[in-house]
PyMOL Python script that loads the backbone (N, CA, C, O; Angstrom):
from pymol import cmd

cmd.read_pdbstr("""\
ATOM      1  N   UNK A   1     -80.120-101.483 126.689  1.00  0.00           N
ATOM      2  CA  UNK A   1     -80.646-102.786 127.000  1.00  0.00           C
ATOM      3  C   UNK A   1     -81.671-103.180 125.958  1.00  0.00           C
ATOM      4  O   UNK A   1     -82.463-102.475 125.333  1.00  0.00           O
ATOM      5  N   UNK A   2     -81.440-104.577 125.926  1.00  0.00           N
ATOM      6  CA  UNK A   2     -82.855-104.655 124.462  1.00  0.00           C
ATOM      7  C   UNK A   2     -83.698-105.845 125.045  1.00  0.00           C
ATOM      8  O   UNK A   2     -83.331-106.590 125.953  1.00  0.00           O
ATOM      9  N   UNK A   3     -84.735-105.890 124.457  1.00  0.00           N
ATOM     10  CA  UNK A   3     -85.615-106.709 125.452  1.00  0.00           C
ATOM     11  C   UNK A   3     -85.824-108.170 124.780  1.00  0.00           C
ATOM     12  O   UNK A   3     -85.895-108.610 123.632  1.00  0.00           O
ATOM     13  N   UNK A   4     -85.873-108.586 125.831  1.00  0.00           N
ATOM     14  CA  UNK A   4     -85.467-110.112 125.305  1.00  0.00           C
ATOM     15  C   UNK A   4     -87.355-110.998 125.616  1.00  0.00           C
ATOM     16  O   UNK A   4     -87.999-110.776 126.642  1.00  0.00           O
ATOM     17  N   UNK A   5     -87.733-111.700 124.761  1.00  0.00           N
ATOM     18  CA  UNK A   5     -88.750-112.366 124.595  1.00  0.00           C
ATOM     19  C   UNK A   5     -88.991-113.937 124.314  1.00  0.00           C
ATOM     20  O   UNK A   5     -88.548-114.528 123.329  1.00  0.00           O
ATOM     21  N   UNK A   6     -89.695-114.464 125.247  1.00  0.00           N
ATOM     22  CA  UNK A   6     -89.705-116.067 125.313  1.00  0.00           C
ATOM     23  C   UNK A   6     -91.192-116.658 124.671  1.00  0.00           C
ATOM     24  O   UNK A   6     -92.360-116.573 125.052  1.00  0.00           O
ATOM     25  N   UNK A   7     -90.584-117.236 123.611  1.00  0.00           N
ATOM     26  CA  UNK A   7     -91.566-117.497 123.112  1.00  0.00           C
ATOM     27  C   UNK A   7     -91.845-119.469 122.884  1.00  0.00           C
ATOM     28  O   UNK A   7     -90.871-120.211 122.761  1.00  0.00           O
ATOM     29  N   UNK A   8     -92.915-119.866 122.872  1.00  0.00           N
ATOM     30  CA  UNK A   8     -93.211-120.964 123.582  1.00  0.00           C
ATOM     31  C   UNK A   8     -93.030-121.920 121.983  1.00  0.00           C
ATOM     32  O   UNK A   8     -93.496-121.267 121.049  1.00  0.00           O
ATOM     33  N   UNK A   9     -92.446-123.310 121.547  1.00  0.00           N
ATOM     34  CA  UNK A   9     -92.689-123.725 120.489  1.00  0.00           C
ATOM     35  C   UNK A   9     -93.701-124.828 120.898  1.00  0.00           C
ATOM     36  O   UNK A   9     -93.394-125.451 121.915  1.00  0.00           O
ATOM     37  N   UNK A  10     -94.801-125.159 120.308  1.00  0.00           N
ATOM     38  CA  UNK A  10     -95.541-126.254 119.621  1.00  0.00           C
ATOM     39  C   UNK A  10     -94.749-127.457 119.487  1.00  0.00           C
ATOM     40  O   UNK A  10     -94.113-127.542 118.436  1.00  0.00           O
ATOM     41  N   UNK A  11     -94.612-128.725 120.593  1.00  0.00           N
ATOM     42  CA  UNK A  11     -94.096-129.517 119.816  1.00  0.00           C
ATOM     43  C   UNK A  11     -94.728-130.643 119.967  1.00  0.00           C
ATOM     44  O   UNK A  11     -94.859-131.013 121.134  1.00  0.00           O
ATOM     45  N   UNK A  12     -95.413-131.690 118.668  1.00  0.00           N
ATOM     46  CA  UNK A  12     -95.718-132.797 118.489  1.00  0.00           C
ATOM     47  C   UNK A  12     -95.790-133.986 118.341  1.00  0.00           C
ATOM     48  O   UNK A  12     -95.911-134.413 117.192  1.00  0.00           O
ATOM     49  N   UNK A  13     -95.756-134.613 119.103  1.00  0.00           N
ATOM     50  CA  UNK A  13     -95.304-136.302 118.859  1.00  0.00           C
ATOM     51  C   UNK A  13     -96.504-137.006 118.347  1.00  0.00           C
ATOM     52  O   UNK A  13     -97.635-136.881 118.816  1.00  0.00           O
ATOM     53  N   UNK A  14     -96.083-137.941 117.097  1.00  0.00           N
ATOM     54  CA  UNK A  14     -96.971-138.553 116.564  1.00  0.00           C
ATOM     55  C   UNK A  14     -96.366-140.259 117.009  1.00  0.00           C
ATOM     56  O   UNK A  14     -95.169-140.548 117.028  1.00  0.00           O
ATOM     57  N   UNK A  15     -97.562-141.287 117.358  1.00  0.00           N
ATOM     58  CA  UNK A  15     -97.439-142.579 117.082  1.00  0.00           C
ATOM     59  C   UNK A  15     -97.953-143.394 116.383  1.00  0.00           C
ATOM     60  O   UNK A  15     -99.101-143.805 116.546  1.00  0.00           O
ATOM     61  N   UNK A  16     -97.133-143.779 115.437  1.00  0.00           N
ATOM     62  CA  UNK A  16     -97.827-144.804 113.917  1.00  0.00           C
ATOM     63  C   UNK A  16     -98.468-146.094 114.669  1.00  0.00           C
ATOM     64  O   UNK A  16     -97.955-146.439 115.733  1.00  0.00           O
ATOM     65  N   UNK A  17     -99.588-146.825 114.143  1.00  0.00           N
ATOM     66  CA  UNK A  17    -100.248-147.761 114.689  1.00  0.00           C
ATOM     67  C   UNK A  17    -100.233-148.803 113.343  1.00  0.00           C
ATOM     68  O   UNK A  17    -101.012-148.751 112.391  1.00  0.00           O
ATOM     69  N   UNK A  18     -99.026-149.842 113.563  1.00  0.00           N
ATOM     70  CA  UNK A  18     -98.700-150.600 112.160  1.00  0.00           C
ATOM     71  C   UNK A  18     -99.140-152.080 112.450  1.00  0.00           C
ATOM     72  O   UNK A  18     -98.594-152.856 113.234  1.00  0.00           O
ATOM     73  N   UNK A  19    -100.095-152.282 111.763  1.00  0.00           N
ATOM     74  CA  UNK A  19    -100.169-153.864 111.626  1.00  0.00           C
ATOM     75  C   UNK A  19     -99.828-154.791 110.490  1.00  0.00           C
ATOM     76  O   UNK A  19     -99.353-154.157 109.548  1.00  0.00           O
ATOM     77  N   UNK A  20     -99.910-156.019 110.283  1.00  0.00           N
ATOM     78  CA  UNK A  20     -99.164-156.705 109.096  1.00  0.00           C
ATOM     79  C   UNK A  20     -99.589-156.422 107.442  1.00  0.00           C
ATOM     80  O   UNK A  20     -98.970-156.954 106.521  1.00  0.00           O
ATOM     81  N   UNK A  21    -100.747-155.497 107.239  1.00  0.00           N
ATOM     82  CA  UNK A  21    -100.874-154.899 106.117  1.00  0.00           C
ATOM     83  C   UNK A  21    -100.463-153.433 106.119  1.00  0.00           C
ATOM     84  O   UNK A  21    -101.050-152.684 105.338  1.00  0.00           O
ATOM     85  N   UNK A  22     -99.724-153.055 106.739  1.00  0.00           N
ATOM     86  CA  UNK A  22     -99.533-151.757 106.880  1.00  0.00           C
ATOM     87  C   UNK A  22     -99.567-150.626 108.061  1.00  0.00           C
ATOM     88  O   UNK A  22     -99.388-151.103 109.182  1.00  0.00           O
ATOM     89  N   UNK A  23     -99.759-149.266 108.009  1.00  0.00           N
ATOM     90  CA  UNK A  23    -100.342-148.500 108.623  1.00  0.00           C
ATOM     91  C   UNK A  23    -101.689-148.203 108.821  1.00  0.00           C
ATOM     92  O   UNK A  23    -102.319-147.665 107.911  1.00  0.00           O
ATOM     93  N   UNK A  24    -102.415-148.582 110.280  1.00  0.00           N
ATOM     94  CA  UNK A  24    -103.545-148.561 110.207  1.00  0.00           C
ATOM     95  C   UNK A  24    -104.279-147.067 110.578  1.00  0.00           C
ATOM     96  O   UNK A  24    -105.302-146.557 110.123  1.00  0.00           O
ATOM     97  N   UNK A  25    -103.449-146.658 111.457  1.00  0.00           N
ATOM     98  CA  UNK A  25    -103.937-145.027 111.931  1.00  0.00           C
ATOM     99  C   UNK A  25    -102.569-144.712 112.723  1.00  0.00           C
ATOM    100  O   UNK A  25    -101.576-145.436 112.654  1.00  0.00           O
ATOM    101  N   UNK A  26    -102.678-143.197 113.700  1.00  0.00           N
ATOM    102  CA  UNK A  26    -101.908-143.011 114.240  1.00  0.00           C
ATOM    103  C   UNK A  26    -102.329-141.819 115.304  1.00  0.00           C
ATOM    104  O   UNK A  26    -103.390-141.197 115.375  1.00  0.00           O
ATOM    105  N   UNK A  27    -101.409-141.739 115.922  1.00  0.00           N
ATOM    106  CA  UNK A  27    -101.754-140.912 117.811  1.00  0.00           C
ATOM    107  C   UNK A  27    -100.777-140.170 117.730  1.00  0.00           C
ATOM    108  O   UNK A  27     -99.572-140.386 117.601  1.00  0.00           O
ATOM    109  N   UNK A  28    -101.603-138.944 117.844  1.00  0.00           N
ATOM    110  CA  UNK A  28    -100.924-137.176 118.104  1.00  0.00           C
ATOM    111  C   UNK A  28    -100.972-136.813 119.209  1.00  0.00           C
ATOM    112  O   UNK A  28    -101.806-137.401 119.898  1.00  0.00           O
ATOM    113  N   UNK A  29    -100.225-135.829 119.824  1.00  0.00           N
ATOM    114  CA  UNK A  29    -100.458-135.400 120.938  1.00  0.00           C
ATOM    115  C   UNK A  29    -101.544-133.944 120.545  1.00  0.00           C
ATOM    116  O   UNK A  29    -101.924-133.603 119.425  1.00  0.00           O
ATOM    117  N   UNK A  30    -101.841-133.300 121.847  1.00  0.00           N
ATOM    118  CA  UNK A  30    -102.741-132.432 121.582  1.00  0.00           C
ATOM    119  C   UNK A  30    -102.938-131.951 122.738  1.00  0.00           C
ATOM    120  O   UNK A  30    -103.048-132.696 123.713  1.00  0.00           O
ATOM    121  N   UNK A  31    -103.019-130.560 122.837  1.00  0.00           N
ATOM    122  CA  UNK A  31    -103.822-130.276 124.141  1.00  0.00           C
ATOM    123  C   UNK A  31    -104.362-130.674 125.170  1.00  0.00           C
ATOM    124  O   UNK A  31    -105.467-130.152 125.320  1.00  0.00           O
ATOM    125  N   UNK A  32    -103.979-131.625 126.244  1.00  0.00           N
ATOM    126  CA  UNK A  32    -104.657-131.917 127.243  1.00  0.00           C
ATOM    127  C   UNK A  32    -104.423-133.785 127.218  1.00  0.00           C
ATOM    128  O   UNK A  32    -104.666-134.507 128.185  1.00  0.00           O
ATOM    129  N   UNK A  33    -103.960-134.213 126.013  1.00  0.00           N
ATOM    130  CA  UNK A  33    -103.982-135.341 125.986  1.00  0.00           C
ATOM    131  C   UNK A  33    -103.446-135.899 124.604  1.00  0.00           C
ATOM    132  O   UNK A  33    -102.766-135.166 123.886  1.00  0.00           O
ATOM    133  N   UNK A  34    -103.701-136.979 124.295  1.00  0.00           N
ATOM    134  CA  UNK A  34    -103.782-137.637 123.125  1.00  0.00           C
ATOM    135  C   UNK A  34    -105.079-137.731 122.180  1.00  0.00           C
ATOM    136  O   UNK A  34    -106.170-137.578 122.727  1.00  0.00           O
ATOM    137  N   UNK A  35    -105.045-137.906 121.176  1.00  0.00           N
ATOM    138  CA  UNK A  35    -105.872-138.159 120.022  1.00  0.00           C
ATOM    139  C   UNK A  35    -105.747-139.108 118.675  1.00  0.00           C
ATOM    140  O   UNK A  35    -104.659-138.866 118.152  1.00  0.00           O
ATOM    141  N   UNK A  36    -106.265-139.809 118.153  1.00  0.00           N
ATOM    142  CA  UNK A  36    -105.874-140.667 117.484  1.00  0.00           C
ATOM    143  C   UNK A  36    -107.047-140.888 115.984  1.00  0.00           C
ATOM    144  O   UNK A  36    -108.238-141.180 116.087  1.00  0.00           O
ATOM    145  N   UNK A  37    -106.288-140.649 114.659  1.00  0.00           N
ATOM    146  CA  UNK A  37    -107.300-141.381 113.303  1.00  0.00           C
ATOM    147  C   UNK A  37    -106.698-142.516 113.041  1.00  0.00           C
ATOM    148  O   UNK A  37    -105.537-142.819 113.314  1.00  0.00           O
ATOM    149  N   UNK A  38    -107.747-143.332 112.343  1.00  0.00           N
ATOM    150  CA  UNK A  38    -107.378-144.493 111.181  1.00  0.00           C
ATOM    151  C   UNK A  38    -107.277-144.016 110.016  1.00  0.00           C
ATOM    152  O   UNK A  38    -107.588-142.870 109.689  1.00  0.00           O
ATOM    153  N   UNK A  39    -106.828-144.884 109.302  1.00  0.00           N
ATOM    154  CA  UNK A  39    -106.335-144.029 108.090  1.00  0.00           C
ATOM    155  C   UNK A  39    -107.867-144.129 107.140  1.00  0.00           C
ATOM    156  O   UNK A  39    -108.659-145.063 107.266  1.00  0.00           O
ATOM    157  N   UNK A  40    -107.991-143.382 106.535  1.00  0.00           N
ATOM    158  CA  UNK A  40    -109.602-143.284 105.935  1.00  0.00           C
ATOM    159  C   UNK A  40    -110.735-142.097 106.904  1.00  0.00           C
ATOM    160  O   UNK A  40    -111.807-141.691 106.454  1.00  0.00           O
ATOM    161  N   UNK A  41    -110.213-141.752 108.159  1.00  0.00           N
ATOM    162  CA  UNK A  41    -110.988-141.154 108.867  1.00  0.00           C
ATOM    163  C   UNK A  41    -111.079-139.549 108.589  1.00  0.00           C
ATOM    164  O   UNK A  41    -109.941-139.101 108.452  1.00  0.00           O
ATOM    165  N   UNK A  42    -111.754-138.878 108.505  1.00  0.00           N
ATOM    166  CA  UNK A  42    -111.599-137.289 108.111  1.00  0.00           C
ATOM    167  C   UNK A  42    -111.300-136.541 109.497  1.00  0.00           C
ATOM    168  O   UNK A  42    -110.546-135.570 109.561  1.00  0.00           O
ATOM    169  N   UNK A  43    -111.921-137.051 110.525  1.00  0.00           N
ATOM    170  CA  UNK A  43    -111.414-136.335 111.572  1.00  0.00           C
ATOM    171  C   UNK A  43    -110.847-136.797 112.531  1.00  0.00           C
ATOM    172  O   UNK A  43    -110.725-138.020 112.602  1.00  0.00           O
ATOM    173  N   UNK A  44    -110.264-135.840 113.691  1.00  0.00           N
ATOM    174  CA  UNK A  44    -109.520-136.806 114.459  1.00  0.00           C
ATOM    175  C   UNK A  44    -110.615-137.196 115.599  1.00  0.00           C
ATOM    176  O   UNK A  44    -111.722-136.665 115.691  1.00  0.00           O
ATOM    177  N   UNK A  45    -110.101-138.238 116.466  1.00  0.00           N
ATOM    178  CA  UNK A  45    -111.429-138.884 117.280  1.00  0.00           C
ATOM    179  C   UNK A  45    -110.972-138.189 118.801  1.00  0.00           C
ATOM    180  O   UNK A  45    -109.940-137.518 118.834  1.00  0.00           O
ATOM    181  N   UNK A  46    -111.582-138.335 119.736  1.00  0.00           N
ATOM    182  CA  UNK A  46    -111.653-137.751 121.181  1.00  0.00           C
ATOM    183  C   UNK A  46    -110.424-137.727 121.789  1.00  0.00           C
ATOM    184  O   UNK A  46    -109.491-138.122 121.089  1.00  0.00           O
ATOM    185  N   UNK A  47    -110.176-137.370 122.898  1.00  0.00           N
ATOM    186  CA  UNK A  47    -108.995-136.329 123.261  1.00  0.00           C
ATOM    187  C   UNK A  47    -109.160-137.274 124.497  1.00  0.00           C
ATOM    188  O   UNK A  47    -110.164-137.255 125.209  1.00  0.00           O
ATOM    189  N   UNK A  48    -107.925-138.231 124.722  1.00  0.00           N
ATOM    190  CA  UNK A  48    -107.433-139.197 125.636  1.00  0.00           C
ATOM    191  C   UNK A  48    -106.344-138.532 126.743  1.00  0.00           C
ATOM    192  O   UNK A  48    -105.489-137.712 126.407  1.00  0.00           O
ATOM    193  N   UNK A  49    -106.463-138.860 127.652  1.00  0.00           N
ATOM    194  CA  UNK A  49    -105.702-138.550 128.870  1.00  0.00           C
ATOM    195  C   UNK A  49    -104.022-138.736 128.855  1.00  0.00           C
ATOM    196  O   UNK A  49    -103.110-137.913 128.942  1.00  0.00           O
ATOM    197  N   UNK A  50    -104.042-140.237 128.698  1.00  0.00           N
ATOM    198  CA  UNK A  50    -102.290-140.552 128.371  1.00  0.00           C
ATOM    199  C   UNK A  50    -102.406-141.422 126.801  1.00  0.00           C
ATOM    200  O   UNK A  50    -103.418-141.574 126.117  1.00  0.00           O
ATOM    201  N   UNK A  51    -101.461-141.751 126.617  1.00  0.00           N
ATOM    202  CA  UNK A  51    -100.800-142.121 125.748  1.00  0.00           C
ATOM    203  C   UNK A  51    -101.515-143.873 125.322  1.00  0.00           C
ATOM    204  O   UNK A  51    -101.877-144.461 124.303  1.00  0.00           O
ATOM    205  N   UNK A  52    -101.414-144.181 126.892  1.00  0.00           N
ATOM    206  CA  UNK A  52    -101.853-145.694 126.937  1.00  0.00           C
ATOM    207  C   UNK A  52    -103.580-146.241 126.518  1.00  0.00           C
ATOM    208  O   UNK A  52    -104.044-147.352 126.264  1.00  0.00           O
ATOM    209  N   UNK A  53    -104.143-144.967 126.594  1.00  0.00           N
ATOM    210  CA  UNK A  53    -105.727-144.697 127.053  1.00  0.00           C
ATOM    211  C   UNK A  53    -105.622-144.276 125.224  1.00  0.00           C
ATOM    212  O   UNK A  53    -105.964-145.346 124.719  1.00  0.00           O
ATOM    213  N   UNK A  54    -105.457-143.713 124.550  1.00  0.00           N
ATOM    214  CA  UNK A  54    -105.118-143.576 123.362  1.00  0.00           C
ATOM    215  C   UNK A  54    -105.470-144.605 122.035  1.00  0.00           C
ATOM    216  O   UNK A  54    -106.236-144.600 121.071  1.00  0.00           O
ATOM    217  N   UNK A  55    -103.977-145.850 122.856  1.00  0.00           N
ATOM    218  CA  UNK A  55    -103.744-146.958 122.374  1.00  0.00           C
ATOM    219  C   UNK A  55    -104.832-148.057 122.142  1.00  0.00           C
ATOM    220  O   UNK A  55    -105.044-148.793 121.178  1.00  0.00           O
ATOM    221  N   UNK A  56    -105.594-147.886 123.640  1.00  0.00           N
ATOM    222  CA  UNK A  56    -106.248-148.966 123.946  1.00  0.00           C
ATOM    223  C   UNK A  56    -107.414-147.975 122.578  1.00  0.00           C
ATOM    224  O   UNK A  56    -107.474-148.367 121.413  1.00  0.00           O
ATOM    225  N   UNK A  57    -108.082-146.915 123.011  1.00  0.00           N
ATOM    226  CA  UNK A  57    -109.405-146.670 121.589  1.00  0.00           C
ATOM    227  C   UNK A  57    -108.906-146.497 120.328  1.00  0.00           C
ATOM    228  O   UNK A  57    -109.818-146.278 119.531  1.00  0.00           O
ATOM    229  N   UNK A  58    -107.681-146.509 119.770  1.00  0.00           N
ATOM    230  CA  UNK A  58    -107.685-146.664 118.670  1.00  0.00           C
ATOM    231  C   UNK A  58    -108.239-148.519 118.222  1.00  0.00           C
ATOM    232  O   UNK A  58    -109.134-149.076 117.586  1.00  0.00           O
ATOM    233  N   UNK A  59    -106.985-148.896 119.071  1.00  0.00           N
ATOM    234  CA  UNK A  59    -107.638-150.569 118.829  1.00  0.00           C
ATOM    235  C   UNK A  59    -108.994-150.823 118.973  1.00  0.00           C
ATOM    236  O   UNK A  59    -109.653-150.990 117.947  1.00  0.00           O
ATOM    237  N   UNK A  60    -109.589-150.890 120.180  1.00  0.00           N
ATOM    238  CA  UNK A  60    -111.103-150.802 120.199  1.00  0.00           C
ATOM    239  C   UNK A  60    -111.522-150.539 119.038  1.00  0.00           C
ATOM    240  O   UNK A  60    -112.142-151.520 118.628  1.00  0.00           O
ATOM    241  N   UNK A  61    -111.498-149.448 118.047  1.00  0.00           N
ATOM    242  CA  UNK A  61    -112.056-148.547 116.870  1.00  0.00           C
ATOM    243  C   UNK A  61    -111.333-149.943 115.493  1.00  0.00           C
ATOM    244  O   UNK A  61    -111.522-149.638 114.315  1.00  0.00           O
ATOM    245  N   UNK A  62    -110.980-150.594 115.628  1.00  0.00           N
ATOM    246  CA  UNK A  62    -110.423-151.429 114.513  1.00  0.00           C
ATOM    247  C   UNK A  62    -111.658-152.599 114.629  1.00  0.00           C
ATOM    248  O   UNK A  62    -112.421-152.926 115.539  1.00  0.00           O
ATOM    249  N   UNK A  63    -111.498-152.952 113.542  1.00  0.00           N
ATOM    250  CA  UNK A  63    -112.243-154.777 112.738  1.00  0.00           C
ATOM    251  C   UNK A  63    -112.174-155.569 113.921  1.00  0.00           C
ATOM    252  O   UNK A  63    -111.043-155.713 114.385  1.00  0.00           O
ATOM    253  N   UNK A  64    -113.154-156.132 114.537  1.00  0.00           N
ATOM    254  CA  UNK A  64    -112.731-157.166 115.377  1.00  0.00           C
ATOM    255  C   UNK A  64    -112.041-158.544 114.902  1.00  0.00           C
ATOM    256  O   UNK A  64    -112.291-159.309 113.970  1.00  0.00           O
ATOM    257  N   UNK A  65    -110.925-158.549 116.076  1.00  0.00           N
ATOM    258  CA  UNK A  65    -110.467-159.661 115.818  1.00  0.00           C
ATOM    259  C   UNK A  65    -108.658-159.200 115.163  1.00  0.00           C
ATOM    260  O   UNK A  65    -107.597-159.822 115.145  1.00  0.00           O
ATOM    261  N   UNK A  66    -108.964-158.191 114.829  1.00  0.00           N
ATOM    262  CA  UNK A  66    -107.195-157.577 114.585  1.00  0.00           C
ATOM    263  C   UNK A  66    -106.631-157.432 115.546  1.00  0.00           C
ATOM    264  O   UNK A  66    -107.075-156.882 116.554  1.00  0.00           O
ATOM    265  N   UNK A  67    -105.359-157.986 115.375  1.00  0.00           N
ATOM    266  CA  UNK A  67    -104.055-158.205 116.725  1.00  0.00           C
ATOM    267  C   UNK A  67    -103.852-156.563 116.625  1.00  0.00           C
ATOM    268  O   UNK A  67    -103.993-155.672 115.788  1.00  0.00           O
ATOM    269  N   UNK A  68    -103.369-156.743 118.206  1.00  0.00           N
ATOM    270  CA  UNK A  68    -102.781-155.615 118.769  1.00  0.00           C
ATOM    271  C   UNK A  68    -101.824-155.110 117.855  1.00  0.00           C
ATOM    272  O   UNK A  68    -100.839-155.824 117.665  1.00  0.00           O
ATOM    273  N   UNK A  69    -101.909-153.925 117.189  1.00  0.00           N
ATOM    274  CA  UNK A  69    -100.598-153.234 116.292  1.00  0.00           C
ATOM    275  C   UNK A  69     -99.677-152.601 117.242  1.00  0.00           C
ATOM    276  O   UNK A  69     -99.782-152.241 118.414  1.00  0.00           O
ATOM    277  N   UNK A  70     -98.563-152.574 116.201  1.00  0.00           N
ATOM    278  CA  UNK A  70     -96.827-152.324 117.027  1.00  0.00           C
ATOM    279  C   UNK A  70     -97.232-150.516 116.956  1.00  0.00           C
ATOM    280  O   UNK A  70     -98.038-150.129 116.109  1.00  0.00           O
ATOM    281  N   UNK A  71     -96.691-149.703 117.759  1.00  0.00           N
ATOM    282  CA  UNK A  71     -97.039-148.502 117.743  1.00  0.00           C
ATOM    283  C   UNK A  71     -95.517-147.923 117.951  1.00  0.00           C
ATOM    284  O   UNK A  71     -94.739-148.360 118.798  1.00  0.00           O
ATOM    285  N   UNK A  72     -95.214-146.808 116.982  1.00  0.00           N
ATOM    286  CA  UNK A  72     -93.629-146.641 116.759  1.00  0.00           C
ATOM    287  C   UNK A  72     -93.614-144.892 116.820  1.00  0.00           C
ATOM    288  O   UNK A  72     -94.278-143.974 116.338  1.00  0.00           O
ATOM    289  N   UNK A  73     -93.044-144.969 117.252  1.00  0.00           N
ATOM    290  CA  UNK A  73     -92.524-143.165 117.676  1.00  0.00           C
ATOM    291  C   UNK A  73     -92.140-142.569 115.927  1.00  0.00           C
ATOM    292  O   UNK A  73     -91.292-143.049 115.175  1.00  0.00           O
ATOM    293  N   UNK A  74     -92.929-141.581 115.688  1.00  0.00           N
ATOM    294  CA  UNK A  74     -92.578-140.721 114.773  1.00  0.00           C
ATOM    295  C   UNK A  74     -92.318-139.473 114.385  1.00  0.00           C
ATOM    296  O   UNK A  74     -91.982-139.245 113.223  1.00  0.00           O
TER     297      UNK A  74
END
""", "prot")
cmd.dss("prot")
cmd.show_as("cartoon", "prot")
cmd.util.cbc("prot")
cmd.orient("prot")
């Protein structure tokens, strides 16, 4: 008999946060929740519950007055 072992993979979903000049940041999953940078940011910012809760502080974290960006599965 040979022993058989289950081993767990890591898997990550990222969401791009695109507005009409481009890519502005984007939302990882992570441990316990979501997390989200802008692009220029060195680290990633606080650890969100769902997906939606995510969405809403990345926007918050943008220029006021920038439209809601399209957010695309990557």
């Amino acid at each position: 008999m040979s022993d058989t072992s289950v081993t767990d993979t890591a898997t990550t979903h990222t969401w791009l946060a695109i507005g009409p000049a481009g890519t502005l940041g984007w939302i990882t999953t992570v441990t316990g929740g979501y997390t989200f940078k802008l692009v220029g940011d060195d680290t990633e910012r606080a650890v969100y519950p769902s997906l939606e809760a995510a969405k809403g502080a990345l926007y918050s974290a943008l220029v006021p007055g920038t439209e809601w960006p399209e957010f695309r599965e990557h």
